[in-house]
Every structure is written in C-alpha cells, then in structure tokens.
C-alpha positions in Angstrom: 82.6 114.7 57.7 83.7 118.4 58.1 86.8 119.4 57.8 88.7 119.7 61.7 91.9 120.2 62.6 93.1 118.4 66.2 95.0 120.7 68.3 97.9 118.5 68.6 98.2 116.4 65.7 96.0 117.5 62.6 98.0 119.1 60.7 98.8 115.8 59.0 95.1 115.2 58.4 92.3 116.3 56.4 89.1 115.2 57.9 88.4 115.0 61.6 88.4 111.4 63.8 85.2 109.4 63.0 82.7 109.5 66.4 83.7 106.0 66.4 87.9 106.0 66.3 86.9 109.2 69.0 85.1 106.4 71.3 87.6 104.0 71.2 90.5 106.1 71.3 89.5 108.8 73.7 90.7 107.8 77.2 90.2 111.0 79.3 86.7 109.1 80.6 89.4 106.8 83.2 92.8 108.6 82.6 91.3 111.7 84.6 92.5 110.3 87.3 96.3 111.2 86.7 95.6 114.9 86.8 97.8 115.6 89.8 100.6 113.5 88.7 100.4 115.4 84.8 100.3 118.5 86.3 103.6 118.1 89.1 105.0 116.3 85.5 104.2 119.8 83.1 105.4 121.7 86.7 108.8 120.0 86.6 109.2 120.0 82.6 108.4 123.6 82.4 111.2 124.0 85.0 113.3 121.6 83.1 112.7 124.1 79.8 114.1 127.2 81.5 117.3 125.4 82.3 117.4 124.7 78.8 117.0 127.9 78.1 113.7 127.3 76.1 111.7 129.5 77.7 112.4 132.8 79.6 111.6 133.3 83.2 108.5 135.6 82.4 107.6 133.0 80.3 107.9 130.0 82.6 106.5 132.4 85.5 103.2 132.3 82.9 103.7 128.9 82.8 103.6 127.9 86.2 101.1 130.3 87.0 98.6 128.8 84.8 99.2 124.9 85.8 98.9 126.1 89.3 95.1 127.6 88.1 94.4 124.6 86.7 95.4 122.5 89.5 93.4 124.3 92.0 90.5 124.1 89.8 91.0 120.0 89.9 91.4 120.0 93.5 87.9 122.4 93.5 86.2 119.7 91.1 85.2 122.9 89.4 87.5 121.5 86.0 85.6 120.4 83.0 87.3 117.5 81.7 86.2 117.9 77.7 85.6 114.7 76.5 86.7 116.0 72.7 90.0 116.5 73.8 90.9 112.7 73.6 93.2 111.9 77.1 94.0 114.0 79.9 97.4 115.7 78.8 95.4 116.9 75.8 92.9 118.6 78.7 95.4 120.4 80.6 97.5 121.6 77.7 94.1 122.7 76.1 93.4 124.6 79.0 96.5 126.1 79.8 96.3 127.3 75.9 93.2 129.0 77.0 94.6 131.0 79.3 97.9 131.8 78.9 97.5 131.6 74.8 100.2 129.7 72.3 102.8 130.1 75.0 101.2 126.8 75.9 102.5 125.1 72.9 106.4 125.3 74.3 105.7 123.1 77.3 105.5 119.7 74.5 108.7 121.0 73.8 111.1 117.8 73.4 108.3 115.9 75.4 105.8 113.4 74.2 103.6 112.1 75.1 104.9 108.6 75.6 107.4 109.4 77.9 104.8 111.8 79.8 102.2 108.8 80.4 104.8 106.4 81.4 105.7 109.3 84.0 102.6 109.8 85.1 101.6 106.0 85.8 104.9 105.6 87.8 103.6 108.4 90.3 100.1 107.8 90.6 101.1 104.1 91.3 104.4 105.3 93.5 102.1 107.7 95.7 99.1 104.9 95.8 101.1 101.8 96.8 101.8 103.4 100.2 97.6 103.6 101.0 97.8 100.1 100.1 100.9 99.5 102.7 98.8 101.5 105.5 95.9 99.5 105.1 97.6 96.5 105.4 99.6 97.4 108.8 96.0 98.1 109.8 94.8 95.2 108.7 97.5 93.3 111.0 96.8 95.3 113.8 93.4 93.4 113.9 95.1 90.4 113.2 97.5 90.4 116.7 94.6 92.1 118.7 92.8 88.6 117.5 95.7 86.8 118.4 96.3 88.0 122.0 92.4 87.3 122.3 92.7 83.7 121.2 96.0 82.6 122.6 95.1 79.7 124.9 92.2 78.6 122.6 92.6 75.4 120.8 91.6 74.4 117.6 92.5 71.4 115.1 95.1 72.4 112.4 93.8 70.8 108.9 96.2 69.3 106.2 93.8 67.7 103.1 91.0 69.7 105.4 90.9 66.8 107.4 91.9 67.3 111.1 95.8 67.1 111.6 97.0 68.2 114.8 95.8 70.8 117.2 97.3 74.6 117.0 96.0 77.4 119.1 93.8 80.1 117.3 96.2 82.6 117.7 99.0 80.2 115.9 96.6 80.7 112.9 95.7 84.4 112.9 99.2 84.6 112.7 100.2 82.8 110.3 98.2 85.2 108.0 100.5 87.9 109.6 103.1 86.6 107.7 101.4 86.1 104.4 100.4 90.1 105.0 104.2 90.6 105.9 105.0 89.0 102.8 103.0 91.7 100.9 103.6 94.9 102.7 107.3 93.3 101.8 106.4 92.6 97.9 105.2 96.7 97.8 107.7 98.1 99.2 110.5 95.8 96.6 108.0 97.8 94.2 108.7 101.4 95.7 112.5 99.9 94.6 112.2 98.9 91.1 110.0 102.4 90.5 112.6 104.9 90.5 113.6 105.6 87.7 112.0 108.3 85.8 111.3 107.9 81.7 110.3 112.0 81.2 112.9 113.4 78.8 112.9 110.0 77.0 110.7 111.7 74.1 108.7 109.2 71.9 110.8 106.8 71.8 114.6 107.9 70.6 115.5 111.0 72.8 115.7 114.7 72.7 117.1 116.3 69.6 119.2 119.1 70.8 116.9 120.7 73.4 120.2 120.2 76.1 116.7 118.6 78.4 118.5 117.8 81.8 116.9 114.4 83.1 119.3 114.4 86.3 116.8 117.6 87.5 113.6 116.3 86.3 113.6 113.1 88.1 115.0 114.2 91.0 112.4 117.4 90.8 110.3 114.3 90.8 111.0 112.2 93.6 112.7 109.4 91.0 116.0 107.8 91.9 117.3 108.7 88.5 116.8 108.8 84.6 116.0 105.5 83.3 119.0 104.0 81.1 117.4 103.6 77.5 114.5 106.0 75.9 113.2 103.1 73.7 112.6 101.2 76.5 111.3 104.1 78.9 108.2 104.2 76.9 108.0 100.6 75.8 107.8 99.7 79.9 104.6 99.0 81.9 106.6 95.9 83.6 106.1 98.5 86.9 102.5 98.1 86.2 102.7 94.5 85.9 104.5 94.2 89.3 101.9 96.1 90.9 99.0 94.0 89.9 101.1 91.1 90.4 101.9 92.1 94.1 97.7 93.0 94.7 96.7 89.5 92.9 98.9 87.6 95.1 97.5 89.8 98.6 93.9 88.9 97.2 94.7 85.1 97.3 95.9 85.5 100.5 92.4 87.5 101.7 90.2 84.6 99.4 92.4 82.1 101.3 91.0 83.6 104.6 87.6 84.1 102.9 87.6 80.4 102.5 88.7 79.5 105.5 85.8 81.3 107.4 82.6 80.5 104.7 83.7 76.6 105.7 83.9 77.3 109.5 80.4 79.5 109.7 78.8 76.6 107.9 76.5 74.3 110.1 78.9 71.2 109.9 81.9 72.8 111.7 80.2 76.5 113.5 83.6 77.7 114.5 82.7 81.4 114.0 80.0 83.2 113.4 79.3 86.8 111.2 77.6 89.7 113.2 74.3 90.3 111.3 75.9 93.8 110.1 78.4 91.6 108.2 76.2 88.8 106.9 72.7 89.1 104.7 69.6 86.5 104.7 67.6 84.8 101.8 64.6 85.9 100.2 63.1 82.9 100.3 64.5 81.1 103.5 63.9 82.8 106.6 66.3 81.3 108.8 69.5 82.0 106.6 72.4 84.1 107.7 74.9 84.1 105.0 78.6 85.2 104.8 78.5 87.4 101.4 81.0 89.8 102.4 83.8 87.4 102.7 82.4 85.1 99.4 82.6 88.7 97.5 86.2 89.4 98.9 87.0 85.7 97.6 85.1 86.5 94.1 87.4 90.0 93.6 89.9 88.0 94.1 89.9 86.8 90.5 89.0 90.2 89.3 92.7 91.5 90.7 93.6 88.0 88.3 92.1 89.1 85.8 93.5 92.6 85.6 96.5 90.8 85.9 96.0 88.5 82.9 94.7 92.1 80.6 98.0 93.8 81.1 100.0 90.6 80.8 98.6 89.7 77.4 97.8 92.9 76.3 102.4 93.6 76.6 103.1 89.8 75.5 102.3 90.8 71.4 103.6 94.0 71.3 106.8 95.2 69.6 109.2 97.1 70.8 108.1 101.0 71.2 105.0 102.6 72.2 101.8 101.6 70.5 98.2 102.4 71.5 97.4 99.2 72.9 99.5 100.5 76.0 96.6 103.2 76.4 94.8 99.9 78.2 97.0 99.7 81.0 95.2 102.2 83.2 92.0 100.7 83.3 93.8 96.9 85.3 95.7 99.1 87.7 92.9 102.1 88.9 90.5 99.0 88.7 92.8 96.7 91.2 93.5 99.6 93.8 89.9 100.0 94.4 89.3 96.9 94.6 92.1 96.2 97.1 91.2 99.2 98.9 87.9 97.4 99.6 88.3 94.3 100.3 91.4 95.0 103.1 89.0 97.5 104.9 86.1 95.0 104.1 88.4 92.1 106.1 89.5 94.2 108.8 85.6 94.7 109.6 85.0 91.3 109.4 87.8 89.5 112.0 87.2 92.5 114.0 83.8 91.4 114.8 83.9 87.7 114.3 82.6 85.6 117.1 85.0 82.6 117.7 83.5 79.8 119.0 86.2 78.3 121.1 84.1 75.4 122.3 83.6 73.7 119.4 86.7 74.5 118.4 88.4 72.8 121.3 86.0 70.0 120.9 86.8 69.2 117.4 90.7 69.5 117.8 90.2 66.1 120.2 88.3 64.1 116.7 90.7 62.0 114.2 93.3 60.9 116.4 94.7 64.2 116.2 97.7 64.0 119.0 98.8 60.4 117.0 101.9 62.0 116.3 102.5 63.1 119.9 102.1 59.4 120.5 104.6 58.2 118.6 107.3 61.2 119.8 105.9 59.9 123.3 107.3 56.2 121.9 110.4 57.7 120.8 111.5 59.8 124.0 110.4 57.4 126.5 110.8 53.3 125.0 114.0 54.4 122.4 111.9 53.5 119.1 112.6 54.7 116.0 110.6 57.5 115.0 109.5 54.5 111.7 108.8 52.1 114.6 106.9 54.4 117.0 105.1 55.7 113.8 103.8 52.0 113.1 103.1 51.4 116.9 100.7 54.5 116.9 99.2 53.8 113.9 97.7 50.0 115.8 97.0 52.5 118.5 94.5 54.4 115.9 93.1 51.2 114.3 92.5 50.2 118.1 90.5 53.2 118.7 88.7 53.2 115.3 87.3 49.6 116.5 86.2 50.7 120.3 85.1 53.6 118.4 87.0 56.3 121.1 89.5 58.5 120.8 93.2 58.0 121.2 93.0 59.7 125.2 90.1 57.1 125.9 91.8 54.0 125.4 92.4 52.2 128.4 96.1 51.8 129.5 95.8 48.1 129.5 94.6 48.0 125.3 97.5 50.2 125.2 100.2 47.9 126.8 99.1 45.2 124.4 101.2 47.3 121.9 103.8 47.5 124.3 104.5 46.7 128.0 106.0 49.3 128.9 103.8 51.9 128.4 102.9 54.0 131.2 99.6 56.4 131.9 102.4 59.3 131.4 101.6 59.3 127.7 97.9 60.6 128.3 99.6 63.6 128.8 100.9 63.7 125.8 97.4 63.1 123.9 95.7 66.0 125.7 95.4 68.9 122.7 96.4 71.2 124.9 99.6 69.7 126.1 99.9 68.8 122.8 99.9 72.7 121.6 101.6 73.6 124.9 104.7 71.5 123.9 105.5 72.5 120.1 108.2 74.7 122.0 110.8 74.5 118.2 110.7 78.5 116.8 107.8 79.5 114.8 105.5 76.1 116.1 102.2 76.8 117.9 103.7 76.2 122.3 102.2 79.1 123.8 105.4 80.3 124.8 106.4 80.9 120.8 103.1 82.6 120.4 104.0 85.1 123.0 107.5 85.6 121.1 105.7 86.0 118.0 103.2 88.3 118.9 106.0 90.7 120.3 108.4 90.4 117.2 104.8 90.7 115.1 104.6 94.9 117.2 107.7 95.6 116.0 107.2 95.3 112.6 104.1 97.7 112.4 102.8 100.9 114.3 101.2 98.7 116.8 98.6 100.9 118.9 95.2 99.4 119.8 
C-alpha cells in the first residue's frame, strides 16, 4: 500500500484504507441522498460559527457562497459525487475545500459528524413523511369516491372467512378509511417526537468552548428545540425506528386489502374483477388473468418488515454512543419510502378501476344463514326472549334449514311456528340482507343512514375534491 493521507482523519494513520475497509465503509453510493438536508445543515452551522464568533463575515459570506455553488450544482445533477471520499459530508466539505480553499476546514468546527448525520436523517425523514401523508389523503379520496359508488350494494361480512352477516360495500371501503386514518394519525405523532434537533451535540460529549448556540440552529432548522443530552443525540435512530414502524404497519393494512381482493377475483367467490392494465396472463395458460399487482403490494409488505427488523436489531447490541453500525440505518428508511411511495399509488390505481360485481355479491350475502342473528333480535323484540333463548331458538331455525336444504327467508312460516306459535310472517323482514344492513342504525354499524354520516365526517378529515 502507498502511503495516503485522508483528508479528514489521516493524520493518525500511516497507510491508506485497504480497497476492502473502503467498500464496506464508504457509504456515499446511498447516503447521496441527504445532499439537500447536509447542505441547509453546513448553511445553518456556518451561521451558527459567526455568532460564535469563529469566523468573520467575509469569511462566512465565502462560506455561504460556496454551499450555495454546490447546491445548485446538486439540484443541476451536474455534481460528481467521488466515491473516494467515503460519505457525503466528506463530498461537500471536499468540494467546498476546492473552491473556497482551507477556509473549508472551519465549518467542522465543534461539529462532527455524528451529530451532523443524526441531523441530517431527522430532515430528510421530517420533509419526506409529509409525501407519504399526501399520498395517503389521496389514497382515501378513492376510497369515499368507492364508497358513495357502492352504498346500497350488499355484500356478506366474513368472520373465520366464512360468511357472517351482510354489510354494504361501502361499510367496507370504509372501514379501510379508518385503518388509513389511523396512519396519516401515526405520521403526523412522528412530525411530534422529531423536533428536536442533535447538531451542536458534537461526537458524543458537547462543544468545548466554541460558545455554539443550539437555540439558533434548530430553530434555523425548523426543529422545536435542542435535544436534552449530546450522548444521546447521536446514540438515537429511535425516530428512524418510528418511521419504519409507522410504514410497516400502513403496509399490513394495504396487504390486508391485497388479500382481501386476490380471494374475491378468484373463480370461487368473483366479487371483483382487475382491468387487464392492472392484471398480467401466464405463459403457459392462455385463459389466465392474474392479480400480480396487488400479490406484489402484499409481498413489499414484508420488505417494509424487514427493514424494520435491520434497524431494530442492528440498535438492540449496540452500546451507548455512536458506532459505525449506525451507518446502516439509511439503507431501511430510503428503501421503505420508495417502497411505500409505490405501493399507495400502486393501490389507488387499483380500487380506482376495480369492477365490483354487486350481483354476486348480493347473492352470496343471502348463503349461511347469514341474517340468523337478526332472527333471534327479531325473537327478542317481538316474543320477550332472552337474547340466550332467542339465540338457541334460531339456531333450530338453522338446523331446520340445513335439513330442507333452503335458506333461513325460505322456510315456510308453518316450519317456523313449530319453534314457536307465535311467530308471525313479520320476521321475513327481518331476514332480508338488505333490511338486515338497512337496520344496523347503532353509530359506526353498516344502516345506510350511518354510511351517509360517515362518508360526510370521512370529507372533513381530508381535502376532499373529486
């Protein structure tokens, strides 16, 4: 090996970085992608060194000056990114040292950077998180729009994926509003917990003497405040954590959706169909129309897990300060925005042009005896059973059925009065799935009316435009 010096660190060290510690240690091939948030960060702490009195305001006017070339030159893709210079606040400070000379060497004044990365990451994830919040709002756009277009279309509600008791359509587009709710929710508790800002924090122990004002840099950028201890400024990634956390549990609620439709497109229960734009065939059997784009949104699913899983083992074994490990905490979090990017936009296609066939979908909310419970409120309102009683009494009314091989509604009234006299042909009414949905009237069940209330509150809590 020949003899190199690295531009920040080798002074302690003879020999240059084998080609191997330089692969696995250089992370400037993914960490790229914070060059806006490490230039506004080496903006604000150049500002932050004036009113320490660190550097003059020709010097900090040199300063700024060549951050702002750089940044143009990012924004231009005309920046080479050097892949010797091993992450990307080595690239910038390398390149501002090329134009504006050692000056460049004040800027690490007091900063490391530890506290720097930790910075970074906040922002990239702060400014990022709202995408993610805009794409689901649009995403339950498409949900009410598909609600107000199934609202008097029946269908069975499932418990054990057996047929349970009818709902309308829209009662179940909705209840993946709230799931979405839930998340839009979950980001925005992350905006929160975010706002603290760990520049100033220095490896691991502080600033010496510098006089470094954190009040002004985290206001300067965007943060609430300082966070309250230095070791654990740069020890943190827990905002990280929350992030992925908060994507992994939107993409079980999209692969719960994904699931729901790959059943209902197959040929046992055609509820929906794919348009041909969202589906592919088979190379070997011509008449296939498969769902891949809502199985691949269910697979990606357990990539966000496994991103997840990294970060959350990779911070379980580490002690308390920085160490390089925390390098690996980029990778999980650029990886899980892109994917959730995709697979919202991907969903938003899909129920956007999903055909819903409401026919068999009506048809198979009247199979397993689905309105049994409405007989036995029926037997409770009307004969002054006990809801235990009228349970039992509905239950003979099932076996009855399962022997005349019918459905509840097409038992005769006079097999029905063998349960009890006095019986009348007003409970029919009651084992019609539409008066069935029609009369779930208690807030939040599936009545028509409550849909209608829901979809309203549902436009208040989004931009709703079609």
């Amino acid at each position: 090996m020949t003899k190199k010096i690295n531009p920040l660190w080798g002074g302690r060290f003879k020999l240059d970085s084998s080609a191997l510690l330089k692969k696995i240690n250089n992370s400037i091939d993914f960490d790229y992608l914070l060059a806006k948030q490490d230039i506004k960060v080496c903006l604000v702490y150049a500002k932050s060194l004036k009113k320490a009195g660190i550097v003059s305001s020709s010097e900090l006017k040199k300063i700024l000056n060549g951050l702002n070339k750089i940044s143009d030159s990012i924004k231009k893709n005309k920046f080479l990114f050097n892949a010797d210079y091993e992450d990307i606040h080595m690239n910038i400070e390398m390149a501002l040292k090329e134009d504006i000379g050692d000056l460049a060497g004040k800027l690490h004044t007091g900063k490391s950077r530890n506290d720097q990365v930790a910075t970074d990451l906040k922002i990239w994830i702060r400014e990022n998180v709202g995408e993610i919040i805009k794409l689901i709002n649009n995403f339950q756009k498409v949900l009410i729009k598909k609600s107000e277009d199934n609202l008097f279309n029946i269908m069975p509600g499932f418990t054990h994926l057996q047929n349970a008791q009818p709902i309308s359509v829209a009662h179940y587009f909705l209840a993946f509003f709230e799931m979405f709710e839930r998340d839009k929710k979950r980001f925005k508790n992350l905006l929160k917990t975010i706002d603290e800002c760990p520049l100033g924090s220095g490896a691991l122990v502080g600033t010496n003497f510098y006089k470094i004002d954190r009040k002004f840099i985290s206001k300067s950028l965007g943060f609430n405040k300082p966070t309250n201890n230095s070791l654990d400024s740069v020890s943190d990634r827990d905002f990280a954590i929350d992030f992925l956390s908060a994507s992994s549990i939107l993409g079980m609620h999209l692969s719960r959706l994904s699931e729901d439709l790959i059943i209902w497109c197959s040929s046992s229960f055609s509820f929906v169909s794919f348009s041909d734009a969202l589906s592919t065939g088979s190379s070997i059997m011509p008449q296939k129309k498969n769902p891949d784009a809502v199985e691949l949104v269910r697979a990606k699913t357990s990539l966000l897990y496994s991103n997840l899983m990294s970060l959350l083992t990779t911070m379980k074994g580490l002690p308390m300060g920085y160490s390089k490990d925390l390098q690996e905490d980029k990778i999980p979090v650029f990886k899980t925005y892109e994917t959730v990017q995709l697979i919202l936009l991907v969903m938003c296609e899909v129920i956007k042009d999903i055909n819903i066939n409401k026919k068999q979908m009506y048809n198979s909310s009247k199979l397993n005896f689905s309105t049994a419970t409405d007989f036995a409120d029926w037997i409770v309102m009307n004969l002054g059973y006990t809801f235990r009683q009228a349970h039992h009494l509905a239950g003979k009314a099932v076996v009855m059925a399962e022997k005349k091989k019918c459905n509840l509604f097409e038992l005769e009234l006079d097999d029905l009065k063998k349960l009890d006299s006095k019986i009348s042909k007003k409970i029919y009414n009651f084992l019609d799935p539409h008066k069935s949905v029609e009369n779930k009237k208690s807030e939040g069940g599936t009545a028509f009316s409550e849909i209608k209330k829901a979809i309203k509150k549902a436009k208040t809590k989004i931009d709703y435009k079609r």
